[in-house]
DRENVO-150999 format. One record per residue (C-alpha): x, y, z; residue number from 1; residue in three letters. Coordinates in steps of 0.2 Angstrom, whole numbers, always signed. Each point is the difference from the previous one (the first is absolute). Layout:
{{X Y Z} NUM "Ala"}
...
//
This chain:
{{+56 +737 +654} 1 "Unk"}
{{+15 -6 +9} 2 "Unk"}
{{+18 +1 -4} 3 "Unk"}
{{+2 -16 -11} 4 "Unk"}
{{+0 +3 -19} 5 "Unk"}
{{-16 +1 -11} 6 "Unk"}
{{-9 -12 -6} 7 "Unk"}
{{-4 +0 -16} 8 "Unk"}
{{-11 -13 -10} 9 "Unk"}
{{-1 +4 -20} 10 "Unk"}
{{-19 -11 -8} 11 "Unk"}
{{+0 -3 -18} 12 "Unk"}
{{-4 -11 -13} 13 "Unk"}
{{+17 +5 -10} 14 "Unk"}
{{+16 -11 +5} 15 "Unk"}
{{+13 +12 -7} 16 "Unk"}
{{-12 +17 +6} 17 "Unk"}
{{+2 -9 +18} 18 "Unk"}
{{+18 -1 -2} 19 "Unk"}
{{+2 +18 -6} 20 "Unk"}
{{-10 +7 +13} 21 "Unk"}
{{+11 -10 +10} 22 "Unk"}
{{+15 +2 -3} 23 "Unk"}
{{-3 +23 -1} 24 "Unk"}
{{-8 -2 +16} 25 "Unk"}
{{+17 -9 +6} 26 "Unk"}
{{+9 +14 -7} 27 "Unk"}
{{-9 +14 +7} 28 "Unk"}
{{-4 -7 +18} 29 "Unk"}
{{+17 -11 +4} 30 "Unk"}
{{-7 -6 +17} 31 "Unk"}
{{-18 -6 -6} 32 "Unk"}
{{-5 -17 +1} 33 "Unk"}
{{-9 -2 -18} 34 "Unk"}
{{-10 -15 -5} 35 "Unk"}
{{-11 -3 -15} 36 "Unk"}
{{-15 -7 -3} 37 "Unk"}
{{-11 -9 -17} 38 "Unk"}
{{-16 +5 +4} 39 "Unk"}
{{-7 -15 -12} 40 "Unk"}
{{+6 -12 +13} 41 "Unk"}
{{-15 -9 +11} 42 "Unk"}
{{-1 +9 +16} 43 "Unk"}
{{+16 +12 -2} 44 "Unk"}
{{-11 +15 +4} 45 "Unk"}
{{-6 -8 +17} 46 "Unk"}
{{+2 +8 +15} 47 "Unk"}
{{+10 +18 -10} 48 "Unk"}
{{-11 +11 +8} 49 "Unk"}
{{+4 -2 +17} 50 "Unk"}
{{+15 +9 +0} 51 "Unk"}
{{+10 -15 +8} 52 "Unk"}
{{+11 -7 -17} 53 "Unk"}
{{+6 +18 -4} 54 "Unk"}
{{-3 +20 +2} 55 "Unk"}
{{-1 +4 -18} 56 "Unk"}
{{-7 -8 -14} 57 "Unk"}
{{+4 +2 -20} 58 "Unk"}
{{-15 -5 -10} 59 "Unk"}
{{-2 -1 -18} 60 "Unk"}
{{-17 +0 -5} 61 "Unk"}
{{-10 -1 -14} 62 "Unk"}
{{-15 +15 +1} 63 "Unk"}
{{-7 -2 -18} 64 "Unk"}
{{-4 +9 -16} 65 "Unk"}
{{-12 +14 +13} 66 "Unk"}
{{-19 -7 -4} 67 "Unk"}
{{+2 -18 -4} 68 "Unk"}
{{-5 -6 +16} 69 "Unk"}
{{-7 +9 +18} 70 "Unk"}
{{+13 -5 +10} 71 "Unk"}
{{+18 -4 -9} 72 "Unk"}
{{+11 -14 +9} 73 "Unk"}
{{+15 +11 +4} 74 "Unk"}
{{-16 +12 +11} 75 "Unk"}
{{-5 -17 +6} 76 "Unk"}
{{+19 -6 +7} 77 "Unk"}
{{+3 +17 +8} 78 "Unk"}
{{-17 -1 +10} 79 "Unk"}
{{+5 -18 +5} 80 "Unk"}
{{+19 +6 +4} 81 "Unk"}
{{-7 +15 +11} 82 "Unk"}
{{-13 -10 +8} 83 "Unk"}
{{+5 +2 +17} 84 "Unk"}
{{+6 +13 +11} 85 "Unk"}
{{+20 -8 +1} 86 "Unk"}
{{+2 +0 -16} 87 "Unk"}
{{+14 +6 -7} 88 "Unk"}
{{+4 +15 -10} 89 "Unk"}
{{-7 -4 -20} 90 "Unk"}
{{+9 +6 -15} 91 "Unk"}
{{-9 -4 -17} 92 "Unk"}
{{+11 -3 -16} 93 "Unk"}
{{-17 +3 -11} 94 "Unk"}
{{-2 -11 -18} 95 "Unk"}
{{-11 +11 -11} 96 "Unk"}
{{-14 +9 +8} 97 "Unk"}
{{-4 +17 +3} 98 "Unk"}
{{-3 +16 +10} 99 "Unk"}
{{-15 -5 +7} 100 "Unk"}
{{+7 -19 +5} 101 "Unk"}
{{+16 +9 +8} 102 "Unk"}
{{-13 +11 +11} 103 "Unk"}
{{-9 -16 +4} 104 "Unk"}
{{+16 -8 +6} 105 "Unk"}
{{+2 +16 +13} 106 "Unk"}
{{-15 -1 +6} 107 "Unk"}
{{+3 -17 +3} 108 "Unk"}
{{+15 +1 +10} 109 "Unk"}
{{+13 +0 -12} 110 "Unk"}
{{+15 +12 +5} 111 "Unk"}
{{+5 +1 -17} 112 "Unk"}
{{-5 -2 -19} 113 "Unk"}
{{+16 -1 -13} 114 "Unk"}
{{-6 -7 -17} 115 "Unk"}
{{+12 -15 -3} 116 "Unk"}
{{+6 +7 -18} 117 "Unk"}
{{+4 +17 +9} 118 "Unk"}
{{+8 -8 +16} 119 "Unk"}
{{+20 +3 +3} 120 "Unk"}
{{+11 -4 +14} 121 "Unk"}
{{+0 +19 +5} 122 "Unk"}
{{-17 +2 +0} 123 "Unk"}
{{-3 -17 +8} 124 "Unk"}
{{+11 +5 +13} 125 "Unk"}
{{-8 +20 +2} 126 "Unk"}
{{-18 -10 +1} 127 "Unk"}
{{+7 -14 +15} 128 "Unk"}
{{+9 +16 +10} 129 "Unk"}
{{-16 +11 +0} 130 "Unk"}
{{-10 -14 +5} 131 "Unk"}
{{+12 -5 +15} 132 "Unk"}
{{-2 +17 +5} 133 "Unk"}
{{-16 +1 +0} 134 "Unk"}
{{-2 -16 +10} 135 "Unk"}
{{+15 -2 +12} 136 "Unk"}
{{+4 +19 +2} 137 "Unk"}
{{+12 -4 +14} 138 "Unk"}
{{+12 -13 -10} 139 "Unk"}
{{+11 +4 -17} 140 "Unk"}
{{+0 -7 -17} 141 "Unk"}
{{+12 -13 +8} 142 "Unk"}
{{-13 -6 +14} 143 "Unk"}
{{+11 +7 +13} 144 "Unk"}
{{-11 +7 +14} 145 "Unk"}
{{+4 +20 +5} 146 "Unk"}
{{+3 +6 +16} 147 "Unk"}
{{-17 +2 +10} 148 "Unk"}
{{+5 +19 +2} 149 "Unk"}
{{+7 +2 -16} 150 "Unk"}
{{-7 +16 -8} 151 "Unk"}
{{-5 -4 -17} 152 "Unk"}
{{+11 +5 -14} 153 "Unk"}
{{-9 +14 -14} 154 "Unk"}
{{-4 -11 -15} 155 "Unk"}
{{+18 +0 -13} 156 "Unk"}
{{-5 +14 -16} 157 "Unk"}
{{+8 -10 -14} 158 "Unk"}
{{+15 +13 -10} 159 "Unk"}
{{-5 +11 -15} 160 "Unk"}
{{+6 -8 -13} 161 "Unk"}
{{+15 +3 -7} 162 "Unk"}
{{+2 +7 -18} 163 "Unk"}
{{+6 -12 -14} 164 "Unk"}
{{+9 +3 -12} 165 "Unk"}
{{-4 +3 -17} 166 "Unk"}
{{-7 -19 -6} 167 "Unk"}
{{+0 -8 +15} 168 "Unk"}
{{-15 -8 +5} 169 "Unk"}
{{-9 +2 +15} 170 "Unk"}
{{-5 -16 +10} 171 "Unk"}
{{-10 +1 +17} 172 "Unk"}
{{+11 -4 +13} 173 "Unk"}
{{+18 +2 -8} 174 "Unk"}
{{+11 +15 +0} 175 "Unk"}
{{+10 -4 -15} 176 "Unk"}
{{+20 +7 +2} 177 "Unk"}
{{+7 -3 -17} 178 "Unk"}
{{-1 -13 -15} 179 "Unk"}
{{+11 -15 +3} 180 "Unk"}
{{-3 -10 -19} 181 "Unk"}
{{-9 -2 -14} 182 "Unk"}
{{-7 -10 -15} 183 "Unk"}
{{-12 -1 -14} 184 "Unk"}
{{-14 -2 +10} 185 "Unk"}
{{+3 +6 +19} 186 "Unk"}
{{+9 +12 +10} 187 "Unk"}
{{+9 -2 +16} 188 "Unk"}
{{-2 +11 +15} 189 "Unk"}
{{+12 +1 +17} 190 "Unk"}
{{-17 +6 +12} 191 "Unk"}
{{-1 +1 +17} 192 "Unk"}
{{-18 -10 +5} 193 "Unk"}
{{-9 +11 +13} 194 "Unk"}
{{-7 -18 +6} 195 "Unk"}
{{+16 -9 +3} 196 "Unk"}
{{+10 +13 +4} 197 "Unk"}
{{+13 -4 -12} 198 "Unk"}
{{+8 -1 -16} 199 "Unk"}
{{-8 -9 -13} 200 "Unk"}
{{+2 -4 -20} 201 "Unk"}
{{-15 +7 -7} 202 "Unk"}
{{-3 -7 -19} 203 "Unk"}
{{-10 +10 -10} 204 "Unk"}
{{-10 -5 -16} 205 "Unk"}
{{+4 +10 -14} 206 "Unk"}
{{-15 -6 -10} 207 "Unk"}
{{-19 +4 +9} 208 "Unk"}
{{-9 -15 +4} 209 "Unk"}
{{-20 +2 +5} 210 "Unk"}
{{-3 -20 -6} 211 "Unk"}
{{+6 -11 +15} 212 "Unk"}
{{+3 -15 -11} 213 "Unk"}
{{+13 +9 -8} 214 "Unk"}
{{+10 +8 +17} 215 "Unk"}
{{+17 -5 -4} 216 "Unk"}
{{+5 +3 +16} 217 "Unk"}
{{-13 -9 +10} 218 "Unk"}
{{+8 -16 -9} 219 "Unk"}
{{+15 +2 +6} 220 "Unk"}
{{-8 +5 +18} 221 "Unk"}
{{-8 -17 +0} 222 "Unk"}
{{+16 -9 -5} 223 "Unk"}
{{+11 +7 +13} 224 "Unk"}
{{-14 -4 +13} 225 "Unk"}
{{+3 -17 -6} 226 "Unk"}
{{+18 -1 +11} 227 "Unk"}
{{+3 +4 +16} 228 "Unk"}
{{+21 +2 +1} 229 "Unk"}
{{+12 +12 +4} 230 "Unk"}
{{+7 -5 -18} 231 "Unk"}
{{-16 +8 -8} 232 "Unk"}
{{-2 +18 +1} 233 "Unk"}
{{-11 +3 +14} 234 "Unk"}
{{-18 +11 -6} 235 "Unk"}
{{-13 +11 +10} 236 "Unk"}
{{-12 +8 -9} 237 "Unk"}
{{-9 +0 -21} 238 "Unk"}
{{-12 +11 -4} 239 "Unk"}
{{-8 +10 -15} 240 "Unk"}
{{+1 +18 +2} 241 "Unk"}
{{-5 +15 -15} 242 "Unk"}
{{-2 -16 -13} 243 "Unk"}
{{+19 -5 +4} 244 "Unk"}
{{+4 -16 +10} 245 "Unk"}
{{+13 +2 +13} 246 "Unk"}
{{+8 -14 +11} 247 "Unk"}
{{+13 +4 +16} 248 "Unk"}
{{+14 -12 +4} 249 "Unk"}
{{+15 -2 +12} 250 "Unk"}
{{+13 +14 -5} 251 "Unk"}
{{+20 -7 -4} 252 "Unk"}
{{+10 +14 +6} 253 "Unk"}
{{+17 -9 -7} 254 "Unk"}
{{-7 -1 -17} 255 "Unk"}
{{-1 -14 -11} 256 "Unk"}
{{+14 -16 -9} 257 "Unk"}
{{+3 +14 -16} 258 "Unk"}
{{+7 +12 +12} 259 "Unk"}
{{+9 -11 +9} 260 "Unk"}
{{+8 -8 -15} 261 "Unk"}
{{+5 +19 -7} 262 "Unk"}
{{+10 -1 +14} 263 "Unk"}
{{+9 -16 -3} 264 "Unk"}
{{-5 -17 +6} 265 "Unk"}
{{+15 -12 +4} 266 "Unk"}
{{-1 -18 -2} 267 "Unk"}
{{-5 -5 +16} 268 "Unk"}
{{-12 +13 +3} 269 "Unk"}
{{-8 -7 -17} 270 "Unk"}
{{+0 -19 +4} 271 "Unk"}
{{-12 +7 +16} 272 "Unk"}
{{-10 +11 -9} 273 "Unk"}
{{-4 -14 -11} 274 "Unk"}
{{-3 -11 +16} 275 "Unk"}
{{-12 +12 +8} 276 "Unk"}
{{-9 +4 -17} 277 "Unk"}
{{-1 -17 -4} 278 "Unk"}
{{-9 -2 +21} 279 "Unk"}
{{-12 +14 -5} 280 "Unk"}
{{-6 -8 -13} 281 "Unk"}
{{-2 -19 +7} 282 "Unk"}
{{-12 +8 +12} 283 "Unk"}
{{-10 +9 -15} 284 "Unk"}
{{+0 -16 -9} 285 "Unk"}
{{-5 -9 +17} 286 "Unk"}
{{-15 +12 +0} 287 "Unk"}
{{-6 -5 -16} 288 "Unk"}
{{+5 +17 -10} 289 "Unk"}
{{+13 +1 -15} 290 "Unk"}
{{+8 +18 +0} 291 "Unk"}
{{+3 +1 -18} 292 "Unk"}
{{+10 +18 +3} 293 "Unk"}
{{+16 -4 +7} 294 "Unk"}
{{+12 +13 -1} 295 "Unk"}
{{+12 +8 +9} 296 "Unk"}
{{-11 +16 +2} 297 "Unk"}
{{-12 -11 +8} 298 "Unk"}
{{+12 -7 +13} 299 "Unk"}
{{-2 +13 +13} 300 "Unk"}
{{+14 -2 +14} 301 "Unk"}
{{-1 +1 +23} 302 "Unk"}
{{+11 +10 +7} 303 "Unk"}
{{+8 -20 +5} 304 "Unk"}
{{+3 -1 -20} 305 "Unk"}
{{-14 -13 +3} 306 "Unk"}
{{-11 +2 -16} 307 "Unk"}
{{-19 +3 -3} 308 "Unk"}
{{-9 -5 -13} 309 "Unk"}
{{-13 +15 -12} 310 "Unk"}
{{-10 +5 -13} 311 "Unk"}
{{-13 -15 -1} 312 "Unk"}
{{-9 +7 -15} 313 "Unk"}
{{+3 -13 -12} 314 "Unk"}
{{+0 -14 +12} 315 "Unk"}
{{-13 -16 -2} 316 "Unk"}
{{-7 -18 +10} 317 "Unk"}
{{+11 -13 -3} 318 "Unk"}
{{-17 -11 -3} 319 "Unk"}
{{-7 +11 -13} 320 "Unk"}
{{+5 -3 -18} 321 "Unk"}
{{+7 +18 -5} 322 "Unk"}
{{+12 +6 -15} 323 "Unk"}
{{+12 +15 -1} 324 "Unk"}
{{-9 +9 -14} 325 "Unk"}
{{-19 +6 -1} 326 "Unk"}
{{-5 +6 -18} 327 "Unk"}
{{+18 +0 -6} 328 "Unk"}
{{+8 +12 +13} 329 "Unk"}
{{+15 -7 +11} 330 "Unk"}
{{+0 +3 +17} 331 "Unk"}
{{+14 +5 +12} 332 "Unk"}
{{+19 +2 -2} 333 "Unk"}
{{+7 -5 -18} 334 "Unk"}
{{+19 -1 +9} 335 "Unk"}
{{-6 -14 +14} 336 "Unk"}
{{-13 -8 -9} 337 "Unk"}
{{+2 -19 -4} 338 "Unk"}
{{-2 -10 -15} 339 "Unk"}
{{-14 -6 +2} 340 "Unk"}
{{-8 +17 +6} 341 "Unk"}
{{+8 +8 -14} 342 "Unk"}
{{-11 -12 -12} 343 "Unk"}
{{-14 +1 +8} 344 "Unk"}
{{-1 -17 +7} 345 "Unk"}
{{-9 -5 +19} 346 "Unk"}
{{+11 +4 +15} 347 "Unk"}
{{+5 -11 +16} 348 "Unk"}
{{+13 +6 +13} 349 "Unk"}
{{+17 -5 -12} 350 "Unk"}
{{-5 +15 -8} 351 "Unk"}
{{+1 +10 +15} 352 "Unk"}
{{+16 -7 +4} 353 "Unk"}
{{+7 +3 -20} 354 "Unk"}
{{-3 +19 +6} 355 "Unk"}
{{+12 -1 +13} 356 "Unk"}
{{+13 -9 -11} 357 "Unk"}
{{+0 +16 -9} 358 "Unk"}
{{+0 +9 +16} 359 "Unk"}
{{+15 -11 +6} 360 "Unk"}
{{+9 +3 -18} 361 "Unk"}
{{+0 +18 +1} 362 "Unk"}
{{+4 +3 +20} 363 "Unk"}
{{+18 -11 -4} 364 "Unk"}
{{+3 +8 -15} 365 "Unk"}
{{-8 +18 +0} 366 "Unk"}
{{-8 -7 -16} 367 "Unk"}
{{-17 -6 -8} 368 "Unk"}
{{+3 -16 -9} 369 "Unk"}
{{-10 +6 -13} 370 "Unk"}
{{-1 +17 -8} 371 "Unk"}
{{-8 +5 -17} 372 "Unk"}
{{-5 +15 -11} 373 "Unk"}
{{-19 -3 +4} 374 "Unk"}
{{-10 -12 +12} 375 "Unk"}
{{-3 -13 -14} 376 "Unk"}
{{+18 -1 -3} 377 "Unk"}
{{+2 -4 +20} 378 "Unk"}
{{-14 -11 +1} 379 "Unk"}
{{+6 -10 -14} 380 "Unk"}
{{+17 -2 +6} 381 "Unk"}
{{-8 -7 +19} 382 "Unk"}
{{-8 -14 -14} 383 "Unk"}
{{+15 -2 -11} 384 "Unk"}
{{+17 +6 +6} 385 "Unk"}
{{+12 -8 +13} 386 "Unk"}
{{+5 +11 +15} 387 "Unk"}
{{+17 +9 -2} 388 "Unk"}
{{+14 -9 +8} 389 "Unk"}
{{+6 +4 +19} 390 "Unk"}
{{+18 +8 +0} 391 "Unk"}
{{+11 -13 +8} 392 "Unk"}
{{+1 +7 +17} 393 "Unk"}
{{-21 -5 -2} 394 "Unk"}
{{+1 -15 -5} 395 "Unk"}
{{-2 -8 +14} 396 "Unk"}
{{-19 +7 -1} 397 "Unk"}
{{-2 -8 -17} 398 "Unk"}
{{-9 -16 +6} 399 "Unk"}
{{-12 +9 +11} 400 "Unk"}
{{-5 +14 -13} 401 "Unk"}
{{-2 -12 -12} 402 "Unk"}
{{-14 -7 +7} 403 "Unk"}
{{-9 +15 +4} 404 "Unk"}
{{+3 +3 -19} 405 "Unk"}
{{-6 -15 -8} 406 "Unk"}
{{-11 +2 -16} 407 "Unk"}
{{-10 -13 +6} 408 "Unk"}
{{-7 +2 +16} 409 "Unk"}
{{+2 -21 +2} 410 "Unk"}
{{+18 +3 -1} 411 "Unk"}
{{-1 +16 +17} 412 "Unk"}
{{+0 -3 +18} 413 "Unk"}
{{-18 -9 +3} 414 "Unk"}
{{-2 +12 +17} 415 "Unk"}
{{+5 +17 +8} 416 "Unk"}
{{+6 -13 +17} 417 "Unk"}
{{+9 -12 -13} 418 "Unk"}
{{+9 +16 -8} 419 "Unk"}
{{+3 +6 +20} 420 "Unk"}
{{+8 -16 +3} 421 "Unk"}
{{+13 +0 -18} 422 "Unk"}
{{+5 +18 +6} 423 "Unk"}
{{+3 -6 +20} 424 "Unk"}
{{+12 -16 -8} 425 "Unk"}
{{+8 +15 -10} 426 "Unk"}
{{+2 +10 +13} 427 "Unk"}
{{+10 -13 +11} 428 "Unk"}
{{+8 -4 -16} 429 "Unk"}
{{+6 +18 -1} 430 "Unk"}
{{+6 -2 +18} 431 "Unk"}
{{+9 -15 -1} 432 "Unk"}
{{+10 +5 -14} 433 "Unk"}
{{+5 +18 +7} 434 "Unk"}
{{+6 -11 +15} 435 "Unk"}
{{+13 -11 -10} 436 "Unk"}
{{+3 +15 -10} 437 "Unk"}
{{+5 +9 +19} 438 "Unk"}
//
């Protein structure tokens, strides 16, 4: 292994699996070159096993229900993909099978054997480390070659864990410092990740979840793997640990909008707010997603006051036919939701953008538009009842809210860019007059 970064080719039949392999691997080895791979392709397996088109390979691989048939295809692919004595080091992600298949696959050649449903970034990386090791014992994880007359380094002992406090889970890999929000149905942790080396949000699942079809979580995992932007909070790891589903995300150490606006938001600041929400979410509805959550607690803010979009939970395909109730229960915030959301009706991205009307509303005047004794009474004035009136030092601001405000979504700004370019005009307007004002 020479100095240059390591190659790494991901194999499987799974679009989005591909991608998130990918995009973990990125994270956890920044100088690898990564590619991916659809098996199904005629003749994409050609010429793998010579150790020419990368040094490690990633394969997902069917091995069967144990019986069915002599030799499973996944035990079949890894004889194939260590045919040859340059091949490259071999790291199963395993599709059912069993304790006999996995100690087929060793025997075969295989460096390691993670069942896919098991398989984290963590241990995917823990699996790709000891194998390099193994195999290139003079080069780091990095593929940066050692000294020839470097003495080797004792293998690192990973810490004792530290004791939690009383409630706290205890997820693999994270040392959890203290408890940063929480909700109805999850908890968030500030956790240092023993992988990364850093900070991390880590949400916790209140509720246990042993069914994958109902991991709440890995929904909103898959949605955010959906967008690739420093507007989108950045995401590292999901997993199911102890029956409760975890998932580990870029930490914002400057808080969210609602603390910001507890401190006071001029009208400047909020005219720019609402342009660089109103970005965040061109580039969520560019990707095909409806948020569906937007709030100001969800609005997490750069240390540049830039802002980053969270909290994915709720969020769905633009190209799917999907309504804001199931079985009678509404979901999301009953302060920010639209009309429209509020009756149940199918979303687009004017409802999004209704959201940050309200958003906009409350950041100039320190109040929701609409307020009530119980969430029916709110909801019912977002259908019924006209927004307050600005004070007349706001009025200026009528116009635009009042589109963000419509009852009918006809009536609202037809895109995030459209509302980015009303706020830009209304921004030079706001310039032009202070200057004759000067």
């Amino acid at each position: 292994m020479n100095s240059a970064a390591i190659r790494i080719l991901i194999v499987d039949r799974d679009a989005k699996y591909r991608e998130w392999l990918r995009l973990h691997l990125g994270i956890l080895y920044p100088h690898a070159s990564i590619g991916t791979i659809d098996p199904g392709e005629d003749g994409a397996l050609d010429g793998l096993n010579t150790g020419q088109l990368c040094d490690v390979l990633v394969v997902g691989a069917d091995f069967g229900d144990g019986g069915e048939e002599l030799e499973p295809e996944g035990l079949k692919l890894a004889r194939k993909l260590r045919g040859s004595e340059a091949a490259p080091i071999l790291i199963l992600a395993a599709e059912r099978g069993d304790e006999l298949t996995a100690v087929a696959a060793i025997r075969a050649g295989v460096s390691d054997y993670l069942p896919k449903r098991l398989l984290t970034p963590a241990r995917l990386k823990t699996a790709l480390d000891r194998a390099f090791a193994a195999s290139h014992p003079s080069a780091d994880a990095d593929g940066a070659a050692a000294p020839a007359d470097a003495t080797p380094a004792p293998p690192a002992r990973a810490a004792p864990p530290t004791p939690l406090a009383v409630g706290q889970p205890a997820i693999t890999g994270y040392e959890i410092t203290r408890k940063l929000s929480e909700s109805d149905k999850a908890v968030v942790y500030l956790a240092a990740s023993q992988v990364l080396g850093t900070d991390v949000a880590l949400k916790v699942s209140k509720i246990p979840c042993e069914d994958r079809s109902k991991q709440a979580l890995e929904r909103e995992y898959q949605a955010i793997l959906a967008v690739h932007d420093p507007a989108v909070v950045r995401i590292f790891d999901h997993g199911l640990e102890g029956g409760y589903e975890y998932l580990a995300m870029e930490y914002f150490p400057r808080g969210d909008l609602k603390a910001r606006m507890h401190v006071g938001v001029t009208e400047s600041e909020a005219l720019r707010f609402l342009e660089r929400i109103a970005a965040a979410l061109a580039v969520v509805h560019r990707a095909g997603l409806l948020h569906r959550d937007l709030k100001p607690p969800n609005v997490m803010l750069r240390e540049n006051d830039n802002v980053v979009l969270i909290d994915f939970g709720l969020a769905r395909q633009l190209d799917v036919t999907h309504h804001s109730t199931y079985t009678g229960v509404l979901r999301g915030s009953p302060y920010y939701m639209s009309p429209e959301q509020a009756l149940g009706e199918k979303l687009d991205p004017r409802s999004d953008l209704y959201s940050l009307g309200v958003i906009f509303h409350e950041m100039l005047t320190g109040k929701k538009p609409f307020m009530g004794n119980s969430a029916m009474e709110v909801l019912q004035q977002h259908v019924n009842a006209s927004p307050p009136r600005l004070p007349p030092s706001l009025a200026g601001y009528t116009p635009l809210l009042a589109r963000l405000l419509a009852k009918h979504r006809e009536d609202r700004f037809s895109s995030a860019d459209e509302l980015i370019s009303a706020c830009a005009a209304l921004r030079s307007g706001n310039r032009r007059r202070a200057q004759s004002a000067a």
